[in-house]
C-alpha positions as CSV (number, residue, x, y, z in Angstrom):
1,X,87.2,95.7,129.0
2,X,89.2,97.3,131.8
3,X,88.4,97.8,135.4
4,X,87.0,100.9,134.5
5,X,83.4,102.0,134.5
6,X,81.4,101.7,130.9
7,X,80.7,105.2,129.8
8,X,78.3,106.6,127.5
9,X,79.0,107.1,123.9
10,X,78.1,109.5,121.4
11,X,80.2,110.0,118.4
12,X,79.9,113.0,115.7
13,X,80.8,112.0,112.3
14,X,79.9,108.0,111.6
15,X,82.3,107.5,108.7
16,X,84.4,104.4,108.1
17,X,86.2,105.3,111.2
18,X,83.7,106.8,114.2
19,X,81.0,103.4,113.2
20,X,83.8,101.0,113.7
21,X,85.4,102.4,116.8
22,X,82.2,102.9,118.4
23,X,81.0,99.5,117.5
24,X,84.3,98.0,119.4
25,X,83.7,99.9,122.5
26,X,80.1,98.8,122.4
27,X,81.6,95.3,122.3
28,X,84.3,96.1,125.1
29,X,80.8,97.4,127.2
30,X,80.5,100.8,126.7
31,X,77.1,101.8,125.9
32,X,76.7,103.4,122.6
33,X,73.9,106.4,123.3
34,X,73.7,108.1,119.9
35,X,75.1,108.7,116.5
36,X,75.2,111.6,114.3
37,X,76.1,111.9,110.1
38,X,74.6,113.4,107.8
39,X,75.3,111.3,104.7
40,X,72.9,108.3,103.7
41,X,76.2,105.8,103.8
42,X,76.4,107.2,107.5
43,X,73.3,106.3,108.1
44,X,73.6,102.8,106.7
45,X,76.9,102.7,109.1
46,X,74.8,103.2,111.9
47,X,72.3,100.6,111.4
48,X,75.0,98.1,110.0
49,X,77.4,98.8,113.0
50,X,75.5,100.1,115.8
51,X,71.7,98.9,115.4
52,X,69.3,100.2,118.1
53,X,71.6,103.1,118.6
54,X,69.6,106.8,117.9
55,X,70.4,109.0,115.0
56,X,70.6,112.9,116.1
57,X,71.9,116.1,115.7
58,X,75.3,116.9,116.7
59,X,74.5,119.1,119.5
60,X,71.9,116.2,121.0
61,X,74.9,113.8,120.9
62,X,77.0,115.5,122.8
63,X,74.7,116.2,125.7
64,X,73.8,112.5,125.9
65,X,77.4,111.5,126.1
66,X,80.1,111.0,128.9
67,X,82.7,110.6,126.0
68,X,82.2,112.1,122.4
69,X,83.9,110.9,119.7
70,X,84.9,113.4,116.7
71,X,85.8,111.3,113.6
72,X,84.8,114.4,111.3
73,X,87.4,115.3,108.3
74,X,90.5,117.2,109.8
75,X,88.9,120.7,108.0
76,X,86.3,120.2,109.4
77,X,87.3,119.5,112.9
78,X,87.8,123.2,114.4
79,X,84.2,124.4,113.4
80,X,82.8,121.1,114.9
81,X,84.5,121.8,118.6
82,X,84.0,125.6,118.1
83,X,80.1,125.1,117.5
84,X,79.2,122.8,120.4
85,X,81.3,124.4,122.8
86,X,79.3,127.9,121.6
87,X,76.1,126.0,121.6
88,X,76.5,124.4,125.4
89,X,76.4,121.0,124.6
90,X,80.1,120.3,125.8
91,X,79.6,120.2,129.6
92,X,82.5,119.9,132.7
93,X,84.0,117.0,133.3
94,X,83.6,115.6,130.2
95,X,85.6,113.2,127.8
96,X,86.0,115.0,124.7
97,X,88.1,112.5,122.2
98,X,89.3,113.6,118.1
99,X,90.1,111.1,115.8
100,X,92.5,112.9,113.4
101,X,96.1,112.0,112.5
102,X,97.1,116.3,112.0
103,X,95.6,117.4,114.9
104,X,96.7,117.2,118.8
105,X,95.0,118.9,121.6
106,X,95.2,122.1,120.3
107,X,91.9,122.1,118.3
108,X,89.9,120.7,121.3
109,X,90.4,124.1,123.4
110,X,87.3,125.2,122.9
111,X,86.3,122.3,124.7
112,X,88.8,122.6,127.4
113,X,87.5,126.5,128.5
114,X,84.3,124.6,128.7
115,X,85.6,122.1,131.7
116,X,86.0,119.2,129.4
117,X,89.0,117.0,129.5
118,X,90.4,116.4,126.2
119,X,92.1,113.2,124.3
120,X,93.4,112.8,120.3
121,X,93.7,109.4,119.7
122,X,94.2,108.2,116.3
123,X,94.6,104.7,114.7
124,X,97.1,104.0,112.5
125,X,95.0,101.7,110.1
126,X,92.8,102.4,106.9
127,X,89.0,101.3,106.8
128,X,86.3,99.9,105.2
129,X,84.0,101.3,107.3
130,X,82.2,97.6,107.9
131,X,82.3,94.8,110.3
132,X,85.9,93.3,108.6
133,X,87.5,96.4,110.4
134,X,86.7,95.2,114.1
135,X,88.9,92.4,113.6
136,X,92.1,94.8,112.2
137,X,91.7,97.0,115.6
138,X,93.5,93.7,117.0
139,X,97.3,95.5,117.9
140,X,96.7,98.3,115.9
141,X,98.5,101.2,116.7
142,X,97.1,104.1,118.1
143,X,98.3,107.9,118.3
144,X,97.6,109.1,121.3
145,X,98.2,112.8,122.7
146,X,96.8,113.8,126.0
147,X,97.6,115.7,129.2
148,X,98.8,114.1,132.5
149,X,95.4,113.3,133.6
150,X,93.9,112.0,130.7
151,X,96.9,109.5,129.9
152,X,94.9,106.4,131.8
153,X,91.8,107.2,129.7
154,X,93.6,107.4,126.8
155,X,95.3,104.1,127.2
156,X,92.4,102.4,129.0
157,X,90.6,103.2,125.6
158,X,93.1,101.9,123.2
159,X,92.9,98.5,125.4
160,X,89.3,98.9,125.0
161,X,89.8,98.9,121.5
162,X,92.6,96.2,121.1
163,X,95.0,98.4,119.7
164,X,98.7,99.5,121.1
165,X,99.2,103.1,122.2
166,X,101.9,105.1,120.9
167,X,102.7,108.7,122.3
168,X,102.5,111.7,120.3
169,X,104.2,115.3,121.1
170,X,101.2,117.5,120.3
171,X,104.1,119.3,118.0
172,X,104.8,116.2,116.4
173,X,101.1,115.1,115.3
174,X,101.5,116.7,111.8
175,X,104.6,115.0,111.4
176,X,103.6,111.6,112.8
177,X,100.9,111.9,110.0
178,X,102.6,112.9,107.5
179,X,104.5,109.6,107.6
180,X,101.5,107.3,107.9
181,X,99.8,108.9,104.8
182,X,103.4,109.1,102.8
183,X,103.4,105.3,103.6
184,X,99.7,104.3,103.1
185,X,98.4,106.4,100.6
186,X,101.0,106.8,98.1
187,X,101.7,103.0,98.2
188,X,97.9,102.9,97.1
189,X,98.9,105.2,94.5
190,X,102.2,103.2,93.7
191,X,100.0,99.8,93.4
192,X,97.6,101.1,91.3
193,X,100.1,102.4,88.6
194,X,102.2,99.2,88.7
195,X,98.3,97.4,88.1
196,X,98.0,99.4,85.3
197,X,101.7,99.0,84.0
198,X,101.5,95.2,84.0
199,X,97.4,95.4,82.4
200,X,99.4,97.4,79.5
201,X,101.7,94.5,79.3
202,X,98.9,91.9,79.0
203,X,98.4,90.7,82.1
204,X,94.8,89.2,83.0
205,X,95.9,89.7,86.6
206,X,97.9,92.2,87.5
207,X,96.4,92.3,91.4
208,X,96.9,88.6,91.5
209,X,100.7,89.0,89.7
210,X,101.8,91.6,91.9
211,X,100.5,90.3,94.9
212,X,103.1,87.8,96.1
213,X,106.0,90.6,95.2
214,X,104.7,93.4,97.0
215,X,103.6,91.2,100.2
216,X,107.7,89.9,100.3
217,X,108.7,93.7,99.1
218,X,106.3,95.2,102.1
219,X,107.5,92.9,104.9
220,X,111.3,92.9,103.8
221,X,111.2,96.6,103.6
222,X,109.8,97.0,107.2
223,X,112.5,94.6,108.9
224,X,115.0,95.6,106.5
225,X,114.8,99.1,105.7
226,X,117.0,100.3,102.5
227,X,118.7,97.2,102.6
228,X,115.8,95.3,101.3
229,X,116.1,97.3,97.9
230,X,116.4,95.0,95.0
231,X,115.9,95.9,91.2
232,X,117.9,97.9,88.0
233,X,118.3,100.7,90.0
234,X,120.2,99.2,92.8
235,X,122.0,97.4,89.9
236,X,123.2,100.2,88.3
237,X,121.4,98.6,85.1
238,X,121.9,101.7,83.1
239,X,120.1,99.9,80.1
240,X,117.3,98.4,82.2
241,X,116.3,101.6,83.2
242,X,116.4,102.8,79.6
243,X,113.8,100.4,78.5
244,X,111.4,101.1,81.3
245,X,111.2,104.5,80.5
246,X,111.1,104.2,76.8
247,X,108.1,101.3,77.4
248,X,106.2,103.3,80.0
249,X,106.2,106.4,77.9
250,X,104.7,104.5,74.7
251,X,102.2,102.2,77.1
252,X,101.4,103.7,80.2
253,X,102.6,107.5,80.4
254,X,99.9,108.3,83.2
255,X,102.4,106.3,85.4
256,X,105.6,107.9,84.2
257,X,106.0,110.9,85.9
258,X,106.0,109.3,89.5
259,X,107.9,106.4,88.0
260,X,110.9,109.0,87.2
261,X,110.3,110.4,91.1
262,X,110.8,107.1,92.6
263,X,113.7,106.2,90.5
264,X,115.2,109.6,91.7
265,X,114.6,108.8,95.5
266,X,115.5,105.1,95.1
267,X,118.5,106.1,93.4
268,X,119.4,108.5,96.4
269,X,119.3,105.8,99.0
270,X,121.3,103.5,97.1
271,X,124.1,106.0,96.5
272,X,123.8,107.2,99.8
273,X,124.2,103.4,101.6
274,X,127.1,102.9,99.1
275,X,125.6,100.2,97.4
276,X,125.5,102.5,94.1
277,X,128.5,104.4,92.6
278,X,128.0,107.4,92.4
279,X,129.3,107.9,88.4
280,X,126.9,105.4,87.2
281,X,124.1,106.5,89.5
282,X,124.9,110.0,87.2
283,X,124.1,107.9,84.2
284,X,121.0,106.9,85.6
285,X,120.3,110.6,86.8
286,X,120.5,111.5,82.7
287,X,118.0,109.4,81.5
288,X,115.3,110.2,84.4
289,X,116.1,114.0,83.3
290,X,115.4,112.9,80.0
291,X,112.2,111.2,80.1
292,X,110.2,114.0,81.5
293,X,111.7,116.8,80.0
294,X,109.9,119.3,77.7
295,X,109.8,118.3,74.1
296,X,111.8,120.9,72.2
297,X,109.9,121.6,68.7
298,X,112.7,121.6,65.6
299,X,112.4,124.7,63.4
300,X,111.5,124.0,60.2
């Protein structure tokens, strides 16, 4: 832990996220004063994570605490702030700290007319919600958008939490977001079609057979940008291409749809980088227009 004094915690919302970033500043000497969630996998998060620490009502939380954490749902994030700064359990002086990607500062103002000094900080990682997570805090990245006199809190927290802060323009949180779900959970998506491509195929494991691909693939891709694209479509394999489709559509049509969309895309980038000309790339453009166009019935 810094230099800084250990503060008293309460966080609203134990999900995966609030139980395992509270458990880390516990660790990093904070003292954890209470919990709140409603749900009974909340409540096992609480006693799994943070044992000895009291289970109460929002409102209760927040007046024990010196810094509250928010990890509720981004919906549900404007009613929480608007309810305890109505109820008076946001005080002066007060750390008030959200964990959502979407939002900046701008949903904490009922908190600021209340005195309270306000921080989003969100981590760019995807969790369990168990004890395996405190390890992945180690250089995770954290969104971080704050005013001028926050900034030291913020980043004393993320050091707290053995992350890396990044900066966010409170007009640029959506955004910022956006790219982090685009990249995390449509790759989840992505996997789990290509699992059940390759279990259509036969395989006993597809996890296992797609494993040592997509781990190259991922880490070439994020050194190497487009020019880590490999496959038919870079190729220009015109017939390649023609088979996938045909052998999707018969085995595994659930996946063919985003298939078609990620040929399109990947088809883009490689025209655009000029490692694709552009009259074959047409030919290639045909059969994707093909595959998931309306069947026309004959007349009889």
């Amino acid at each position: 832990m810094s230099h800084r004094p250990a503060l008293r915690v309460g966080v609203i919302g134990a999900g995966r996220v609030g139980a395992v970033l509270s458990a880390a500043l516990r660790t990093a000497g904070h003292e954890v004063v209470a919990a709140a969630g409603e749900s009974d996998a909340s409540r096992g998060r609480i006693a799994a994570l943070l044992p000895g620490v009291a289970h109460d009502k929002p409102t209760a939380v927040a007046r024990a605490s010196e810094l509250l954490l928010l990890t509720v749902p981004d919906d549900m994030l404007p009613n929480v702030v608007s309810m305890l700064a109505a109820s008076g359990a946001l005080h002066d002086g007060q750390y008030v700290v959200h964990t959502s990607g979407r939002h900046g500062l701008a949903v904490l103002a009922p908190a600021v007319e209340v005195g309270a000094r306000v921080v989003a900080l969100h981590p760019a990682m995807t969790f369990t919600g168990t004890a395996t997570d405190l390890e992945r805090l180690s250089g995770c990245v954290f969104g971080l958008t704050a005013g001028e006199g926050e900034r030291a809190l913020a980043e004393g927290l993320v050091a707290d939490l053995g992350g890396r802060p990044m900066w966010v323009p409170e007009e640029m949180r959506t955004l910022y977001h956006a790219g982090l779900a685009h990249g995390a959970n449509h790759l989840v998506t992505l996997v789990t079609e290509a699992m059940e491509i390759l279990s259509a195929a036969g395989a006993d494991d597809p996890a296992g057979t797609l494993r040592p691909l997509l781990t190259a693939a991922l880490d070439n891709a994020l050194e190497q940008g487009d020019a880590a694209l490999t496959g038919p479509i870079v190729r220009g394999d015109v017939g390649t291409v023609a088979a996938h489709l045909d052998d999707v559509r018969a085995n595994a049509p659930q996946t063919l749809a985003s298939y078609v969309q990620m040929a399109r895309a990947t088809l883009d980038r490689a025209v655009t980088d000029g490692r694709l000309l552009p009259i074959r790339a047409l030919r290639i453009v045909a059969l994707l227009d093909a595959a998931v166009a309306p069947e026309v019935s004959q007349p009889r």
